[in-house]
MIKE-453721 format. One record per residue (C-alpha): residue in one letter; x, y, z. Coordinates in steps of 0.02 Angstrom, whole numbers, plus 50000, padded with zeros to 5 digits. Each point is the difference from the previous one (the first is absolute). Layout:
BEGIN
AXYZ/...
***
This chain:
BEGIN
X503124978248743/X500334998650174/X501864995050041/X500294987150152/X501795006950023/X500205003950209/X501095013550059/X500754994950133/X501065014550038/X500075009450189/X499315015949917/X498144988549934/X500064990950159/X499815019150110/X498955006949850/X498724987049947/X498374999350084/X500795010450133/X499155017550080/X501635003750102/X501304996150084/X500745005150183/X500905010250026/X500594998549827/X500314988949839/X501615005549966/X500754995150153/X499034983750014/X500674998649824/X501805002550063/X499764987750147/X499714987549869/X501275001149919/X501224998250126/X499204984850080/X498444987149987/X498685007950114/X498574991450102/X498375004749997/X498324993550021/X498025002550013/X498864995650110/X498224992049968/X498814997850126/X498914983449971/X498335008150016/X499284990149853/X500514981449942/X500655004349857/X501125014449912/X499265014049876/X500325008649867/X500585013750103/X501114987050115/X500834995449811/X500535018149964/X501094998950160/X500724981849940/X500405008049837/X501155013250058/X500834987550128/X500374989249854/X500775013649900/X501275001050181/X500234982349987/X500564998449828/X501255013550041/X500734987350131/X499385010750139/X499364991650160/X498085000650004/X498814994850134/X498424995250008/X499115003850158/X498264994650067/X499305008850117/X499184988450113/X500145010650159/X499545016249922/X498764991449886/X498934996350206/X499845020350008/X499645003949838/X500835016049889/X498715014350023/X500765007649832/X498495007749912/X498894993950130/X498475012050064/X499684986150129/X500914986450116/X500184985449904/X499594983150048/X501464990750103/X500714983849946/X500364984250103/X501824992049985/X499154982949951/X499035012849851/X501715007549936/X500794986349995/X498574989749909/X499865015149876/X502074999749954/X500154980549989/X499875001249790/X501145018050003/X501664989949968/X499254991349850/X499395015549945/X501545010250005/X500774986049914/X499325005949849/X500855014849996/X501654999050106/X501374986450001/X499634990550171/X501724987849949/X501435003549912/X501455009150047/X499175015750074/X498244996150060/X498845010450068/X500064998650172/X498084996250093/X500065005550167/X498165005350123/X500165012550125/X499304992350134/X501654992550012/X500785015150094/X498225008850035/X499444987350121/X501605003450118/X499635017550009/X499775002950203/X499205015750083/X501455005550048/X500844998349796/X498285009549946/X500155015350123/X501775001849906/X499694997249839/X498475013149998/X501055010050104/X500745007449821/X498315003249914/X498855015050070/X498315001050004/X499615014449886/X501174991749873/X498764985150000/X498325009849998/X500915010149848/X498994983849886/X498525006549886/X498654985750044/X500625004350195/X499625019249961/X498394994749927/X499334990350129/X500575014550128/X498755011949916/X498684986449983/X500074996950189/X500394981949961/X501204989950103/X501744996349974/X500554985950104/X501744999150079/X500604981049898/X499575011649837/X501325011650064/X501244984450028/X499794992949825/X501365010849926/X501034997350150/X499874982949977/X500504999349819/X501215010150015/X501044990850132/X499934987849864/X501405010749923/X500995001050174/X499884982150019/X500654996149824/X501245014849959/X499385001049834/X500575012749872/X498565002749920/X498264998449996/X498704999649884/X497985000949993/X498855008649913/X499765019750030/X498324995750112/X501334994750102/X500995012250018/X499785005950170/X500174986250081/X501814995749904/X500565018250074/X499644994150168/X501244985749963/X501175010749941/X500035011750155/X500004984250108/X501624994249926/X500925015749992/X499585003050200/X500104980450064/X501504996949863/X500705014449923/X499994993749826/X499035007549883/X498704990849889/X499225003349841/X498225003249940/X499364994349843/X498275001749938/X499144991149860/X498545007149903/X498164995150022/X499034992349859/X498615012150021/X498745006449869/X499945017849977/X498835003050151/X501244991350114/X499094983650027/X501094984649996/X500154993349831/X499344977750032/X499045005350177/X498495005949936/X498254995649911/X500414982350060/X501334997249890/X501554998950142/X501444989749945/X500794987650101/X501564988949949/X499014983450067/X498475006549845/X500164989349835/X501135005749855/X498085003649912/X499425010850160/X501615010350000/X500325001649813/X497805006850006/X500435011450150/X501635008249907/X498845001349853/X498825011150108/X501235012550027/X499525017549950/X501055004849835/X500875015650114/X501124986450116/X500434989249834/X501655010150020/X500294996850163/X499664983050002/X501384994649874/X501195012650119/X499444990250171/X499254982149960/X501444995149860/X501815003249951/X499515004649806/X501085016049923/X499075013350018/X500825009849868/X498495006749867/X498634990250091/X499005016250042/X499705002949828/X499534982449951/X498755001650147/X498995013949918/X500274992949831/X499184982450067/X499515000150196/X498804983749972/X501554992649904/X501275004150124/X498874995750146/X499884981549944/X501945000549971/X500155004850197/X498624986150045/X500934987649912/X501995006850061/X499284999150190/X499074983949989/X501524991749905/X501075005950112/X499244993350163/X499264984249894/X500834996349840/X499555002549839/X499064986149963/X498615005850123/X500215017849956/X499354993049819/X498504991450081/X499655015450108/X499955010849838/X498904988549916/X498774996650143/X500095019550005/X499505003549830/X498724987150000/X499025004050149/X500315018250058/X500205008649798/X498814987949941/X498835002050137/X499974981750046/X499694990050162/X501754990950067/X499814981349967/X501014992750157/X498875013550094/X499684996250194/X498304994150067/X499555002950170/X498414991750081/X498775011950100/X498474993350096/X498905012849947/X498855000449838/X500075019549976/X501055011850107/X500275020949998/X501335004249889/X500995006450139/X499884983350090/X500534990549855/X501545011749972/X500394996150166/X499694979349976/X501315001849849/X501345001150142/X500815011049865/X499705014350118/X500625002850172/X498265010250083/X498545002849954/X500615018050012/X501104995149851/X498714993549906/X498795015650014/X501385010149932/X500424988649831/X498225000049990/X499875020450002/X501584999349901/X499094991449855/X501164987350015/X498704983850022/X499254989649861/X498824985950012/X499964989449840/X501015012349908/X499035015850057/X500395014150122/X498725001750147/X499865012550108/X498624997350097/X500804991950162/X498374993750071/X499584994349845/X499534980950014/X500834987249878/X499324984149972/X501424986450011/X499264982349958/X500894985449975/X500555006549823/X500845016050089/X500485017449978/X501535004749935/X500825013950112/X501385011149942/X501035012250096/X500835014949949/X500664994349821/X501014983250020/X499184991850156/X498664986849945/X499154988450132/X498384988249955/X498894998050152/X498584985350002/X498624995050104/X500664982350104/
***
């Protein structure tokens, strides 16, 4: 039985979820206990709504919070224009200020559901453009005055593209210089992100300790990754955002592969741990429904956890069709697979859609196809499309 009791002590705050700490946990441990701290992280808008990975990071600032300390919320509107190259092989796509800030417009809501935005120490939501915009040429030439340029080419993807002869353009180089004036600018204690990001959070930290003098802690949170390293709710179609119904996420935690059922409980809720290994290998399929319906409670209450768990077991165990599913109206009377993965606007590229399709992760009417030139007659009676396990669209002829 799993217990709901939350530790709340300094020593599960810097241990829970958490890869390490910087320059150490015992002295961030003995900061905080002489005084409340502030700390924040940062979240570039680069999608309208937060993940699953985006909720990992609000779970660990809301352990902070309920120990009184100061936490902040930051959106990254300036840095979310350039785009993080963490993990990229290739320049990503720049955003517009109008497209950031149309992308973080639901964020407050969101976080709402997992930090207090009110009472007597709220979470305090603050964008960098703020400070960012100000910046002058003159500011920049001194601020990357303290950063060299081997220290920034030091990055893995940056290494990479060196050998492949690809390109590595110069705002790429800026992006950790931008973020981590964020930590100048605010004179924050500590900050935390997951351990993707922990480059650029060292850049921070150097900028502080040259521009300020005051030292600033590193904390990084653990991935929800499979055992191959691929981000646990970000693949075979099945990413999690908090805007998705209680029924899409409660089906997408429910996809998990049994290995991250551990970590899960250790990053998505605030369940004692204690014994829960072992109940895992007794019961994974048990356990994992226990996590879908903690997570989905949590965010939505329990009352739509319930109905999650019994659409759940109804369509996806059962091997049903969704009732409430969504119909979308296409011109054409039969279309290539791949198109009409693509006309699900369930998938971002067509690109995206030849890989579920490779991936075995398409079904039309409850069967996997394969074949992505394969044509599929629609009608007006339709075909019922689903991708990856939990996604289910109905398209129809108009």
């Amino acid at each position: 039985m799993i217990k709901n009791k939350t530790d709340n002590s300094i020593e599960s705050v810097l241990t829970r979820g958490v890869e390490q700490v910087l320059p150490g946990k015992k002295a961030l441990a003995s900061l905080m206990t002489k005084r409340k701290i502030k700390l924040y992280q940062g979240f570039d808008p680069s999608a309208p709504s937060l993940h699953l990975g985006n909720f990992v990071g609000l779970m660990k600032l809301r352990a902070f919070q309920k120990l009184g300390h100061k936490v902040i919320f930051l959106v990254g509107d300036f840095t979310g224009m350039i785009g993080d190259p963490t993990d990229k092989l290739a320049t990503r796509t720049k955003l517009t200020r109008e497209q950031v800030l149309e992308n973080a417009k639901a964020w407050k809501k969101q976080v709402g559901l997992v930090l207090d935005t009110k009472g007597t120490n709220p979470v305090e939501f603050i964008f960098n453009s703020s400070w960012n915009d100000k910046v002058s040429f003159k500011d920049l030439i001194e601020i990357t005055s303290n950063i060299t340029h081997s220290q920034m080419i030091e990055r893995d993807m940056f290494r990479e593209r060196i050998k492949n002869n690809k390109d590595i353009w110069f705002h790429e180089l800026l992006y950790p210089i931008a973020q981590g004036y964020d930590s100048v600018h605010m004179e924050v204690d500590l900050e935390v992100g997951g351990n993707d990001q922990l480059f650029n959070m060292i850049v921070g930290r150097k900028l502080l300790k040259a521009m300020k003098g005051k030292e600033k802690f590193v904390m990084t949170t653990k991935l929800l990754v499979d055992k191959d390293g691929n981000k646990v709710g970000k693949t075979t179609g099945n990413a999690l955002f908090l805007d998705s119904t209680p029924n899409d996420f409660y089906a997408g935690i429910m996809s998990f592969p049994d290995e991250v059922i551990y970590l899960g409980f250790e990053l998505l809720t605030e369940v004692d741990l204690t014994g829960l290994k072992e109940q895992i290998r007794t019961d994974p399929m048990k356990l994992k429904k226990q996590l879908a319906f903690g997570v989905v409670s949590f965010l939505w209450g329990k009352e739509k956890a319930s109905k999650a768990s019994g659409a759940f077991e109804k369509t996806f165990q059962k091997g049903g069709i969704p009732k409430d599913i969504k119909i979308i109206k296409v011109a054409d009377k039969t279309l290539p697979l791949l198109d009409l993965v693509f006309a699900s606007k369930l998938v971002s590229s067509r690109s995206e859609a030849k890989r579920l399709i490779k991936q075995n992760a398409i079904d039309v009417n409850l069967k996997t196809v394969t074949n992505t030139t394969k044509e599929i007659e629609i009608g007006k009676k339709g075909v019922v499309l689903r991708i990856g396990k939990t996604k289910f669209v109905k398209l129809q002829t108009k």
